[in-house]
C-alpha positions as CSV (number, residue, x, y, z in Angstrom):
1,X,140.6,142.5,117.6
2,X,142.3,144.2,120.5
3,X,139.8,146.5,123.5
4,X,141.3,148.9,125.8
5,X,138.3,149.9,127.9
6,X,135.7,152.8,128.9
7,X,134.9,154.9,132.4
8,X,133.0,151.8,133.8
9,X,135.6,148.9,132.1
10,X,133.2,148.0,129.3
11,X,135.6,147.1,126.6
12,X,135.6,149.1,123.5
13,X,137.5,147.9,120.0
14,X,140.6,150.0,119.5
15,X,138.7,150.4,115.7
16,X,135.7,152.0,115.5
17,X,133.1,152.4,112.9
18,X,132.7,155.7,111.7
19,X,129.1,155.8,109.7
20,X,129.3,159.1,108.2
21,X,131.1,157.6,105.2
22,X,128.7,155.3,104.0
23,X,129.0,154.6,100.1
24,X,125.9,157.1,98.8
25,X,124.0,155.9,95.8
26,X,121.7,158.3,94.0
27,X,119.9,160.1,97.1
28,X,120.3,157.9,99.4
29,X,123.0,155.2,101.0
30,X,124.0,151.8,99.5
31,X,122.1,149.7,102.0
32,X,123.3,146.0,100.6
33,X,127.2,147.6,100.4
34,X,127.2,149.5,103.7
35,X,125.8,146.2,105.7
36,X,127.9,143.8,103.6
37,X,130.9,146.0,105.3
38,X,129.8,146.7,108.5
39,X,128.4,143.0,108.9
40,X,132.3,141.9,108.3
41,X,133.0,144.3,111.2
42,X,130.7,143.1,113.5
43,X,131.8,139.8,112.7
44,X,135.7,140.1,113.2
45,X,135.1,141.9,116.8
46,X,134.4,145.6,115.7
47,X,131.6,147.1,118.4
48,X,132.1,150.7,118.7
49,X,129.7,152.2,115.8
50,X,129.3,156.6,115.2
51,X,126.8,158.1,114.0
52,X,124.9,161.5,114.3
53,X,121.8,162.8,113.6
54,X,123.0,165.1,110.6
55,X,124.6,162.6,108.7
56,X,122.2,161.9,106.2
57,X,120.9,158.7,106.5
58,X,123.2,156.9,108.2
59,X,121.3,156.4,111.0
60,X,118.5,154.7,109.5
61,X,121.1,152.9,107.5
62,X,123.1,151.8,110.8
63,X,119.8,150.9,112.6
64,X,118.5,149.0,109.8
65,X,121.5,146.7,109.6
66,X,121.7,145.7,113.0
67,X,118.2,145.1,113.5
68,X,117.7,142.8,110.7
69,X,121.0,141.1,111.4
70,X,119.8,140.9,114.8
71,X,122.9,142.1,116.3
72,X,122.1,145.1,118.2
73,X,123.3,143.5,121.5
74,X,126.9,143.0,120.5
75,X,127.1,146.4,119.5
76,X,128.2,149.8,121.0
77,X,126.2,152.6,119.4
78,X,127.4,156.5,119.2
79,X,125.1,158.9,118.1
80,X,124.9,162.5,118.6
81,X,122.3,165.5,119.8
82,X,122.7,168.3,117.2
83,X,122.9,171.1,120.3
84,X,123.7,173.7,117.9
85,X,120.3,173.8,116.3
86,X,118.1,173.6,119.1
87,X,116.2,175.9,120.9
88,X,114.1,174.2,123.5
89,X,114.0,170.9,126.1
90,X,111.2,169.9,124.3
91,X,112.9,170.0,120.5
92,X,116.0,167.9,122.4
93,X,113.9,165.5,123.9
94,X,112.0,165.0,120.4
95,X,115.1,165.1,118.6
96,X,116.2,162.2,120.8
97,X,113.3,159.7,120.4
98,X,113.5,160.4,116.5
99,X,117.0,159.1,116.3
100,X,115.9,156.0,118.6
101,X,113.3,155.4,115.8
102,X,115.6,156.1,113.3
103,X,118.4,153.6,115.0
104,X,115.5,151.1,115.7
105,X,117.0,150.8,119.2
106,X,115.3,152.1,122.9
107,X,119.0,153.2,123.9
108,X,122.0,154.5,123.1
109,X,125.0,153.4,124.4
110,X,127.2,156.8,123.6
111,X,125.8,160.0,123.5
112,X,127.6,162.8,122.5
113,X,126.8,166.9,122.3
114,X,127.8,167.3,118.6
115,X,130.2,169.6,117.6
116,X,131.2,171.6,120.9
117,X,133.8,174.8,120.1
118,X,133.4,176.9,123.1
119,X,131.9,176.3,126.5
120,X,129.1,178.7,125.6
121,X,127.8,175.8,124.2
122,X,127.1,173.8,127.1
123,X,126.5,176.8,129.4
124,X,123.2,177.7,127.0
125,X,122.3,173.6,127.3
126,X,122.2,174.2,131.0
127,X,120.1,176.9,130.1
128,X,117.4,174.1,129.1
129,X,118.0,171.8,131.9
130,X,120.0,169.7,129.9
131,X,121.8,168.0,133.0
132,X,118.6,166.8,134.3
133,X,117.2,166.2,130.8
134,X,120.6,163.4,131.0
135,X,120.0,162.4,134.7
136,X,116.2,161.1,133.1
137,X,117.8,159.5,130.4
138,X,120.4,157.6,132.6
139,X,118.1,156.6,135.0
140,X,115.6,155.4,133.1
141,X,118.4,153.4,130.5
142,X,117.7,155.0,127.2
143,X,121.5,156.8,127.3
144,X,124.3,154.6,129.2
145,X,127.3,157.4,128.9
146,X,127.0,160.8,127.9
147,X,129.8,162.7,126.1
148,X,130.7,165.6,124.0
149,X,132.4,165.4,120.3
150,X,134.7,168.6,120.2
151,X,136.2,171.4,117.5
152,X,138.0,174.1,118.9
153,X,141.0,175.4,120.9
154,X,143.0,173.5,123.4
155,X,141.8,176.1,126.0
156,X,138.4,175.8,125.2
157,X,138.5,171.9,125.5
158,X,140.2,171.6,129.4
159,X,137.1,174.3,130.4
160,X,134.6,172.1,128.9
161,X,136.3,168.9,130.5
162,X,135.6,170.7,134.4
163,X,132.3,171.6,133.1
164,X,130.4,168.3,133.7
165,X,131.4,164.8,134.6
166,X,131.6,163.0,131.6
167,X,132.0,159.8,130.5
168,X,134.2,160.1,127.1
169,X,134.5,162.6,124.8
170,X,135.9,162.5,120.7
171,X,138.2,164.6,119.5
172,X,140.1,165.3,116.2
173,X,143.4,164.0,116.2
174,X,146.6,162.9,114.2
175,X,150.1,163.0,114.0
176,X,149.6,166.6,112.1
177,X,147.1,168.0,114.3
178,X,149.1,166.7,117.4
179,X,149.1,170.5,118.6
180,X,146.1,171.8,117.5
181,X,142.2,171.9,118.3
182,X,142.5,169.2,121.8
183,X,145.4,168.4,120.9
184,X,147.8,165.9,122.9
185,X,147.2,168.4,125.3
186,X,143.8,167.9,125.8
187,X,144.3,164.0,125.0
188,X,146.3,163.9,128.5
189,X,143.8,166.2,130.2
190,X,140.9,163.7,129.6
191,X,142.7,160.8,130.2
192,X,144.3,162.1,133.5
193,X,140.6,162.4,134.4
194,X,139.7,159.0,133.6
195,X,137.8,160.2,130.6
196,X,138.3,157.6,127.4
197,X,139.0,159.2,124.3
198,X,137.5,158.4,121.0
199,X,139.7,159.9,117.9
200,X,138.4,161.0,114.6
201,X,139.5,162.2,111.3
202,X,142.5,159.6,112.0
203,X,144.0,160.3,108.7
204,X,143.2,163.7,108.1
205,X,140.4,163.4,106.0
206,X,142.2,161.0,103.7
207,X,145.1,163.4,103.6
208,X,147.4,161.3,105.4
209,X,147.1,158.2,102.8
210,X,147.9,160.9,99.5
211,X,151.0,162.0,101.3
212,X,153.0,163.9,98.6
213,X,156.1,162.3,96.8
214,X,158.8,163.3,99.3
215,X,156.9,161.7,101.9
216,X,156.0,158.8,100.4
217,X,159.5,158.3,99.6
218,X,160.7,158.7,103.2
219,X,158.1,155.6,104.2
220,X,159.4,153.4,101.0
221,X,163.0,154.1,102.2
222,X,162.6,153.5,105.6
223,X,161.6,149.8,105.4
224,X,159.3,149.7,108.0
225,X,156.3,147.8,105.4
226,X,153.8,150.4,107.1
227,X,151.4,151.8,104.6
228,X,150.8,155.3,104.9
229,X,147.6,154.7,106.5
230,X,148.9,152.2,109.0
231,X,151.7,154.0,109.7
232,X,148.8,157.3,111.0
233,X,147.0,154.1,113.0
234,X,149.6,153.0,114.7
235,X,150.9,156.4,115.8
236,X,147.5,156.8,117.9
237,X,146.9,153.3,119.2
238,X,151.1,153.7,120.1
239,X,149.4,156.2,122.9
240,X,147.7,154.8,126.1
241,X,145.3,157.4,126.3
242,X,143.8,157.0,123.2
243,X,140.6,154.9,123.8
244,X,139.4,154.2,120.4
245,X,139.6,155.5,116.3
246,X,137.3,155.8,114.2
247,X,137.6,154.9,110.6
248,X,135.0,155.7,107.9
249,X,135.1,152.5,106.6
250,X,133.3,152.0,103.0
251,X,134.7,148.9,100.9
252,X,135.7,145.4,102.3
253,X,139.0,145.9,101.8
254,X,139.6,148.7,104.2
255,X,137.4,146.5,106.8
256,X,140.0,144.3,106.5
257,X,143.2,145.9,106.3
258,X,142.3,148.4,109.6
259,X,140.8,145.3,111.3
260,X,144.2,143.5,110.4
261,X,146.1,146.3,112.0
262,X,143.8,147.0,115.3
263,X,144.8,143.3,115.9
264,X,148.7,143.7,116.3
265,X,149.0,147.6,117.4
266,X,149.9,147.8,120.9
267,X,150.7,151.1,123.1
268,X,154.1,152.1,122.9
269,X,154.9,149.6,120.4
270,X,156.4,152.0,118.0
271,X,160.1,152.4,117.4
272,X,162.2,155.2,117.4
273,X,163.2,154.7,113.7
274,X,159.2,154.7,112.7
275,X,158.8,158.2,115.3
276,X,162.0,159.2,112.9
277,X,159.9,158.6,109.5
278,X,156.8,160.1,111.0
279,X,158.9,163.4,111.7
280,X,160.4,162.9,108.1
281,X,156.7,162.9,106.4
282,X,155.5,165.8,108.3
283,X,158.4,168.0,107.5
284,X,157.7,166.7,103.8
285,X,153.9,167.5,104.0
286,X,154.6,171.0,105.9
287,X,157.0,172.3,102.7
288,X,153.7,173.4,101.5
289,X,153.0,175.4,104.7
290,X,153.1,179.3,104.7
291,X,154.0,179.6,108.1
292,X,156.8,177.5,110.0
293,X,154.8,177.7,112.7
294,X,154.7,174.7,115.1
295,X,152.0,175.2,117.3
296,X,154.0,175.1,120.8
297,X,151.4,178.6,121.7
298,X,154.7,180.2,122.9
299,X,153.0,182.7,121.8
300,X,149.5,182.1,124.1
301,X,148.0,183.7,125.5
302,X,147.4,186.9,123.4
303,X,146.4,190.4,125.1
304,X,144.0,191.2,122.5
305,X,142.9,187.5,122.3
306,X,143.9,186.4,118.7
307,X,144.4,182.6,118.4
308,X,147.3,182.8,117.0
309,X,148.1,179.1,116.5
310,X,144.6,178.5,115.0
311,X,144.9,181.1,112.6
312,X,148.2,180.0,111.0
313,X,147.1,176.7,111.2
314,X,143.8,177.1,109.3
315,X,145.8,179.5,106.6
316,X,148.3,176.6,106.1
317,X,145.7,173.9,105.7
318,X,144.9,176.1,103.0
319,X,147.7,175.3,101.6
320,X,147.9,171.5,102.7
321,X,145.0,170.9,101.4
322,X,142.5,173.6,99.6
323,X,141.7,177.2,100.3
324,X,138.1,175.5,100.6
325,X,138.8,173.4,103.5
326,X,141.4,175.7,105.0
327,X,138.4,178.4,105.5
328,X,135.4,176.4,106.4
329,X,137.5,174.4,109.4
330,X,139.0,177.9,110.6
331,X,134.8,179.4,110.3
332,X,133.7,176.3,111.8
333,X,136.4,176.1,114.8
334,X,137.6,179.7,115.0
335,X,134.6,181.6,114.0
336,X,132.0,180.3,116.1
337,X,133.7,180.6,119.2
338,X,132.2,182.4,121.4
339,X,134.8,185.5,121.2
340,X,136.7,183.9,117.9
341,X,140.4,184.8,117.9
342,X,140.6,186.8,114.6
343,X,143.4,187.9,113.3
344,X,142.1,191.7,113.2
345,X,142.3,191.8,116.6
346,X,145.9,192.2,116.6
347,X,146.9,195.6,118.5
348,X,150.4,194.8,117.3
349,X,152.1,194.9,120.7
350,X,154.5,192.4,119.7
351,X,154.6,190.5,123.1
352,X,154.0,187.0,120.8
353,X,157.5,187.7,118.7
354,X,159.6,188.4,121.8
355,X,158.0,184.1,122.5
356,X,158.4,182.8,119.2
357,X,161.0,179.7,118.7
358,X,160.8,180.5,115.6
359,X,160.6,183.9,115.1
360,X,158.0,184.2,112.8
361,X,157.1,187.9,112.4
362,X,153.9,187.0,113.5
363,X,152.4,190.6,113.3
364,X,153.0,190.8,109.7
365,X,152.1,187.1,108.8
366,X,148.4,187.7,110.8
367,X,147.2,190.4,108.3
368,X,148.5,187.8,105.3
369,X,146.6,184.7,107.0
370,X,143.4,186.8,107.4
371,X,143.3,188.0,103.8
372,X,142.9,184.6,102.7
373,X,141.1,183.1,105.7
374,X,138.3,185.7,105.7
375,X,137.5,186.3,101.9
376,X,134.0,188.9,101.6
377,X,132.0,186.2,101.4
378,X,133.6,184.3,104.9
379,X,133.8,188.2,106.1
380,X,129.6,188.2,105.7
381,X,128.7,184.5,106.0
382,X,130.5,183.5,109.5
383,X,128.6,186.2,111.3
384,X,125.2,184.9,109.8
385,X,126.3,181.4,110.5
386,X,127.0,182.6,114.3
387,X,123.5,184.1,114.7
388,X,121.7,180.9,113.3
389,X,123.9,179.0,116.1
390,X,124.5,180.9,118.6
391,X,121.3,182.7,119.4
């Protein structure tokens, strides 16, 4: 296993552990499968494990496995504070002891504000003293590094990154998301501040490794050997400032084929031929796009504040993937901004088109992308969803 290292040069594992993804059996987790797998982990050098408090039951799952394995010392443990349902200093601090007991640990090595998209979100934290709340925590050991795990717009992200001084953050990140939510934008930004950078949703949710035909047939033809899913790997661990990826590992044979490719990637080890296939797959998987947009935010910024990157972006994962997903991320990252960048906001000045490499006629394709975005029932549930989070 290869490290690259965090704030204070404790060496991570270029692979994490993502726990969401634990095999489920009837209500509950596979306990004997999940610590058969991450047991192989621990043992060929994986330490960086993610968790979070609303992932159901993988917490007691992750904290059961080390503690009766009796590895918790060789371990790096992630977990998160669900901020967005929280109210009080007292439901955090109570909150945070219940996932020590749940982790069967008196510390966490990583902890992260779950699920930032605006920097509302940390402005109402302050609110309930959260920053002492952390200096307690730090002081007396039970957190070593404090960090945020983040959905939202570029923007968004280098305001919450001035916001505190933190020690790492997570973000979303691939070779198709390259330019949107942190983006290599905000990649650079943490980095250039020393701040490591922990990637999730590597592969796209699994999207990456069921490429369609075309792009499958670019990779075969290009005789580079990579798998699809080492291929996405290798793009990220081919950039210095990418810390650390999570993978939600859940048989033994993806333990072992991710562990086998942590262990030769390097930073800027790739080859112009393999940056040459990548481009080849995207433009195969983005056929299926609505919009040619590219996310460059020529566009940006809008007068009347539409995200106009994030919108067609959400409406093509529609497409990408299902109408489903497409609208829950754009609700999720879009909608519960703190003034979300709708497409109805559009005054139709047409100051984005005069910007546009690609001269979408981005009026026009707005009203199209909001249709299926923002369905009735999206139209009445993100606005609920906002008050139960927000207020």
């Amino acid at each position: 296993m290869k490290y690259r290292t965090d704030k204070y040069g404790e060496k991570i594992s270029q692979l994490g552990y993502g726990c969401m993804r634990f095999t489920r059996k009837g209500a509950g987790i596979d306990y004997e499968k999940a610590e058969k797998e991450v047991m192989m982990a621990v043992e060929q050098g994986v330490n960086y494990y993610d968790t979070a408090y609303v992932y159901g039951g993988s917490e007691e799952c992750l904290g059961r496995i080390l503690a009766e394995n009796h590895c918790r010392d060789k371990v790096k443990v992630a977990t998160k504070l669900p901020q967005y349902i929280l109210r009080s200093e007292k439901g955090i601090e109570k909150t945070f002891r219940e996932e020590l007991s749940r982790l069967r640990t008196d510390y966490i090595d990583y902890y992260l504000m779950h699920m930032f998209t605006d920097p509302l979100e940390w402005e109402k934290l302050q609110e309930l003293d959260i920053e002492e709340w952390i200096r307690r925590k730090k002081e007396e050991g039970s957190i070593r590094q404090i960090g945020f795990s983040y959905h939202g717009n570029s923007d968004s992200f280098l305001k919450i990154l001035e916001l505190y001084d933190w020690d790492f953050c997570q973000i979303q990140y691939n070779y198709l998301d390259e330019h949107t939510q942190a983006g290599r934008v905000g990649l650079k930004a943490a980095a250039a501040k020393g701040i490591p950078v922990i990637i999730m949703e590597p592969l796209r949710g699994g999207k990456l490794v069921n490429l369609p035909e075309k792009a499958k047939k670019a990779l075969r033809d290009s005789s580079t050997g990579y798998t699809p899913a080492e291929l996405a790997l290798r793009w990220l661990w081919d950039q210095p400032e990418v810390t650390c990826v999570l993978s939600g590992m859940n048989s033994t044979e993806m333990v072992e084929e991710n562990i086998r490719i942590a262990s030769d990637a390097d930073a800027g080890s790739l080859t112009e031929k393999d940056f040459e296939v990548i481009e080849a797959i995207k433009a195969a998987v983005k056929e299926k796009e609505k919009v040619g947009c590219t996310g460059c935010r020529y566009c940006m910024p809008c007068p009347a504040g539409v995200d106009i990157p994030a919108v067609f972006h959400y409406y093509n994962l529609c497409y990408l993937d299902k109408k489903m997903t497409g609208r829950f991320e754009f609700a999720r990252n879009v909608g519960m901004q703190k003034e979300p960048g709708y497409a109805t906001r559009c005054v139709g000045c047409g100051k984005c088109e005069q910007h546009c490499p690609q001269q979408i006629p981005i009026i026009e394709m707005l009203k199209t992308a909001d249709r299926d975005l923002r369905p009735p029932l999206f139209r009445v549930g993100i606005p609920i969803a906002r008050k139960v989070m927000k207020r």
